[in-house]
N, C-alpha and C positions, 0 to 999 in steps of 0.2 A: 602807900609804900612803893618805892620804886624797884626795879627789878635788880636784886644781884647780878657780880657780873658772871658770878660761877652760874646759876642758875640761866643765864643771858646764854653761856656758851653752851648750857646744856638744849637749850631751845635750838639752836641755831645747828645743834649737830640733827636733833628731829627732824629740823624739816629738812636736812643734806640726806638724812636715811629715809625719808617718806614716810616719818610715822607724825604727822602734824596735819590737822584739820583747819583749815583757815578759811571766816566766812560765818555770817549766820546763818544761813541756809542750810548747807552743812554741814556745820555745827550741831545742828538741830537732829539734822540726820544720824550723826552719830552719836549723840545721844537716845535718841529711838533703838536706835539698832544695836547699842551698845558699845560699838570699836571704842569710844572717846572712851580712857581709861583716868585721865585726868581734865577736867574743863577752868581755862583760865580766861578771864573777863578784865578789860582794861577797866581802870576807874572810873573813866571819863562816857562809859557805856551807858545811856537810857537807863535813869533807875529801873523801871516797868519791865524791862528787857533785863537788866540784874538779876530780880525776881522771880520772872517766869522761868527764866535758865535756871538760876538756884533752887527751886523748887523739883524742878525736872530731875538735876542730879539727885536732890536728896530721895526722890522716889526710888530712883533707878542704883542707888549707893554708889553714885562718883563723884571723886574730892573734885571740889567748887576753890578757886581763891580767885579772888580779885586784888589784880596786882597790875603795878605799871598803868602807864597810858597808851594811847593809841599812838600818839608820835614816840614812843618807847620803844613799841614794836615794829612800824615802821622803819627804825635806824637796826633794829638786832636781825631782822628779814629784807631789808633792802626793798620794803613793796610799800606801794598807797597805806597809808592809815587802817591799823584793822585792830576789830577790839575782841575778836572772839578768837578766838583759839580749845583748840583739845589736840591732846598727845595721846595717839593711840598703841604704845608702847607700854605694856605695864612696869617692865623695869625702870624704862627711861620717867614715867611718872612718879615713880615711888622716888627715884634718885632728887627728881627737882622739887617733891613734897619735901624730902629730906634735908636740902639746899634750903630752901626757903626759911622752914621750921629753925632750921641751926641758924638762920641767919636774921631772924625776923627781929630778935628784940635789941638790935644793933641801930 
């Protein structure tokens, strides 16, 4: 599923506010530690690596989607290809869960 674009501008205002995790490393990290309050995964990411991330959130109870691709996020951040992402805002996560949810079966 590709990224809405409301969902698109919701991201792009994250990382203008510094509430965005970009990186598997850490990503990883803020999953341990908890900040990541929402974890999003390109499509195009290492099954195995899907996975282990998915799995991570569900222990730790953070919403997991996998959405977009890495050149998706690329163009909506202006940086190299990157497939991990976490919003560590919990309004701003709740808003783009809510973005996505109203917009998925479109």
């Amino acid at each position: 599923m590709d990224v809405h674009p409301k969902a698109a501008a919701m991201l792009g205002f994250a990382r203008r506010s510094r509430h965005l995790i970009l990186g598997e490393l850490a990503l990883e990290q803020g999953i341990k530690s908890k900040r990541a309050q929402l974890v999003i995964l390109a499509e195009d990411v290492v099954p195995r690596k899907k996975e282990a991330l998915g799995q991570w959130c569900r222990s730790a109870g953070i919403p997991f989607l996998i959405l977009g691709t890495k050149e998706t996020y690329a163009r909506i951040f202006n940086i190299q290809p990157q497939g991990f992402i976490g919003v560590t805002d919990l309004q701003m996560a709740q808003a783009i869960l809510g973005t996505v949810n109203k917009y998925s079966w479109r």
